[in-house]
N, C-alpha and C positions, 0 to 999 in steps of 0.2 A: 596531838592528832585528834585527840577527842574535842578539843576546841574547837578544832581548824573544822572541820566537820560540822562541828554545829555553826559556826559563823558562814559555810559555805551555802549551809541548807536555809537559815533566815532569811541572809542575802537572796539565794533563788526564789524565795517565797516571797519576797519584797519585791522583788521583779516580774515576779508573776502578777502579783497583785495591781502595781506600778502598769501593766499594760493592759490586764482586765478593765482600767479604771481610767485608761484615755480609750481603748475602745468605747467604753459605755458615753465618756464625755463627745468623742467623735460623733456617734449615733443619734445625740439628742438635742434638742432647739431649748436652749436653756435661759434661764431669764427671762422668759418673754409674760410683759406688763398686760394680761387681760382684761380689758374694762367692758361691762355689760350695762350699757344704756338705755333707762327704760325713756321712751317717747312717747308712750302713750297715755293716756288721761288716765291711766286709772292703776293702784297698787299692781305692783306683779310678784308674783313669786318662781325664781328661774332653778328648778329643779335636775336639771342634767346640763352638763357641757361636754361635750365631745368635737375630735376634730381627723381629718379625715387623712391616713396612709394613705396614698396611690400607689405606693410602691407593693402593697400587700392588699390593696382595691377593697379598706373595708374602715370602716370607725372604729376610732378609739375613744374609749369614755373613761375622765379624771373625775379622779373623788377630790372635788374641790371647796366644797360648803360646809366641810365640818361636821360636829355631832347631827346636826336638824337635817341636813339633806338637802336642803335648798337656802336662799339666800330673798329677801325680802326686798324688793326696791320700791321706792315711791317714785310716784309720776317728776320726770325730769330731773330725778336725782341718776346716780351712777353707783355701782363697787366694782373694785378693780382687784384683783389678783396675780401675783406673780407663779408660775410655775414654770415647769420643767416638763417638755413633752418630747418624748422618747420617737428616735425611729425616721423624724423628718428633719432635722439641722440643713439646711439649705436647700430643703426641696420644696413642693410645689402641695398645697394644702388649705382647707376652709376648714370654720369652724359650725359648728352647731349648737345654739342654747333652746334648749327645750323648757317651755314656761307656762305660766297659768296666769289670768288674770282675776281680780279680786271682785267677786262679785256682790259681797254682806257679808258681815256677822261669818261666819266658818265655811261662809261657801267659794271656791272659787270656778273658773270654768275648764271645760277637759282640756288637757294639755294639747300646746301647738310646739310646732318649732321652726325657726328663721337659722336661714344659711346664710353665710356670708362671701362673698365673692372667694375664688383663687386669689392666693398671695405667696411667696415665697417665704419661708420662715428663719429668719436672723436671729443667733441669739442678743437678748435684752433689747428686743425689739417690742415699741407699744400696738398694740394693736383692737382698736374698737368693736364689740359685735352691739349695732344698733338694732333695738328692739320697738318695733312701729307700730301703726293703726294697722299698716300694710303686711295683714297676716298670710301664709300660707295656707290653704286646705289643710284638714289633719290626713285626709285622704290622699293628696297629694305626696307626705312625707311619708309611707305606707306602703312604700315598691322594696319588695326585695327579693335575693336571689337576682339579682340582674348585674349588668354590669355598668359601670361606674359612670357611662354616657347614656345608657338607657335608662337607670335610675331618672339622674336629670331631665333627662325630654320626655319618660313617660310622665314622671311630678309636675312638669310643669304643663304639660297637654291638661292633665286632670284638674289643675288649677285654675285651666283657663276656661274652663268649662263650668267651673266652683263660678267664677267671678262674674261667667255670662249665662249661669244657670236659667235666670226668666224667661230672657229672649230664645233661648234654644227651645227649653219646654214650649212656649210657643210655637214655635216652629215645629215640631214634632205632632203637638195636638191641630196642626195645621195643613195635616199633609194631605191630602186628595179629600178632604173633608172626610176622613177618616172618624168616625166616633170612637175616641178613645181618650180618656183621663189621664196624663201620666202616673197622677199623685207623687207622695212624698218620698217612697221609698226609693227611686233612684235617684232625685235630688241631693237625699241624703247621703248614698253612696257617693256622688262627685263632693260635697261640701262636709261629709263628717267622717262616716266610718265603711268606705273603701277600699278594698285593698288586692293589690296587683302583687302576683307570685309568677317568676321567669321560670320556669320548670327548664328540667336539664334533658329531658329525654322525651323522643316523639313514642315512647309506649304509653301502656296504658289508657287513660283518656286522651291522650293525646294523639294517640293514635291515628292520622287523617284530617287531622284538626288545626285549628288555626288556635283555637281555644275553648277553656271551658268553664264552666261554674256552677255549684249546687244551691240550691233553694235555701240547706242548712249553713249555709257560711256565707260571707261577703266578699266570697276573694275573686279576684278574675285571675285565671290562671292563661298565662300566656305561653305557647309550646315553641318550642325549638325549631322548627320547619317555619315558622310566622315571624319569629324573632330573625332570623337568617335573609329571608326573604327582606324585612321594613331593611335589615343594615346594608344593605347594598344600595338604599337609596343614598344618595348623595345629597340633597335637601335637607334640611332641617325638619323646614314645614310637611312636607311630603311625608317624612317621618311620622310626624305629631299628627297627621291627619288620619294615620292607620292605626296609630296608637288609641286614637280620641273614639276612633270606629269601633274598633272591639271593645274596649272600656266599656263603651257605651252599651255592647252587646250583651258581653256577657253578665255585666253589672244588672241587665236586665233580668238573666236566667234569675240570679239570689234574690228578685223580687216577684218571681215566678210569673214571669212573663213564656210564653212561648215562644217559642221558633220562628211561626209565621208572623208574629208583630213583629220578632227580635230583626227581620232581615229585612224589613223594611227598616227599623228604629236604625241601623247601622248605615246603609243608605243614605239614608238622612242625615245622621250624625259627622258622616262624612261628607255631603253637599252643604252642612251648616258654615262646616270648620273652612271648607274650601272656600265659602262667600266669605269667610272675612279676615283669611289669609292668602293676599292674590299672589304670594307666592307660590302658590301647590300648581306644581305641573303635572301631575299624576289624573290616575282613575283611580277606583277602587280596589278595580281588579288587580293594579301591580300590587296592593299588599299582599296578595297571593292569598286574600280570603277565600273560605269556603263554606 
């Protein structure tokens, strides 16, 4: 009896195990061949990989370089890795490699990072993350608290403003013959260190607000009644244009600009976006600014 007993309880703990352990293989996109391609002229060093759950609307980051923490590539060379990434086995996910490039001797320049399109993940599937001249803003990858589609179109609003930064400035310091300098400081915030926070509740500062931001930080905080209001556009662009407007506003405030330039600056910022997206069928007012 005392046998039968213990061979009964092994057996169950084999079967226990036995099912914890096609669960986990179930749950996970296994095998899959990573290759990080640098394309650009110049050493890189690719310091985080992560790749994105939709099922759980957030990134996951693999420790995949080993002791150093990052992995070294030279211009037009490649390293490829196999791993195991948990949670997506035939679901719907990008990746992200976060990198620096080599500037001399021990300097490199501040981190960016490149996303890679939606793809379905197969296990022992190969899959490329090409690494380009064609950088994103760091400001642009700097949205968060948002959700998984506002992420993307406010990053890439902010991007597109990074890429057409001159011509806008222009346009800004060109407004009704207005005498004003933009200088560097919001330049900065669209092309370097920007950053967009979705806030989850119209209290506080939020309170009445479309948005807000302090002198001491770089954040544009974007409130919930504005956020509700953009998602009911059905546009993209229409989106991107109310997006590009407050960015542009409150990015202002943390360069301590005022009120009275800020609502013209956002005006503008929104008649910029709209000359050279002739998709916006909107005004201003449907973002429900205020």
């Amino acid at each position: 009896m005392y046998r039968t007993a213990i061979i009964v309880a092994a057996t169950s703990m084999g079967l226990m195990a036995m099912i914890g352990h096609a669960f986990a293989i179930g749950d996970v996109c296994s095998n899959v061949e990573i290759t990080f391609k640098n394309e650009t002229a110049d050493e890189i060093k690719v310091t985080k990989f992560q790749y994105y759950d939709y099922k759980a609307d957030k990134w996951r980051t693999e420790s995949i370089f080993g002791v150093d923490g990052h992995q070294k590539i030279e211009p037009g060379k490649e390293w490829t890795k196999k791993q195991d990434l948990e949670h997506i086995e035939n679901d719907t996910t990008k990746f992200k490699a976060t990198y620096q490039r080599h500037i001399g001797g021990t300097k490199w320049e501040d981190a960016v990072s490149t996303v890679t399109n939606d793809f379905t993940c197969k296990d022992k599937m190969l899959k490329t993350v090409a690494i380009t001249d064609e950088e994103q803003s760091p400001a642009a990858s700097n949205v968060t608290d948002c959700s998984t589609q506002e992420t993307t179109e406010i990053g890439q609003a902010i991007d597109w403003g990074a890429d057409n930064w001159n011509e806008f400035e222009k346009a800004l310091e060109a407004i009704r013959g207005w005498p004003v300098n933009i200088g560097s400081c919001l330049e900065n915030r669209f092309k370097k260190n920007g950053k967009v926070v979705c806030e989850k509740s119209m209290d506080g500062m939020c309170k009445g607000a479309s948005g807000w931001a302090s002198p001491l930080t770089k954040k544009c905080h974007m409130c919930p009644g504005f956020l509700a209001t953009v998602r009911t556009l059905p546009n993209l662009e229409d989106r991107q244009a109310c997006y590009f407007a407050l960015f542009a506003h409150e990015s202002g405030h943390t360069c301590e600009r005022g009120h009275k330039t800020l609502e013209i600056i956002d005006d503008e910022a929104f008649n910029f976006w709209k000359s050279k997206h002739p998709g916006v069928t909107i005004s201003l007012g449907s973002c429900g600014m205020n």
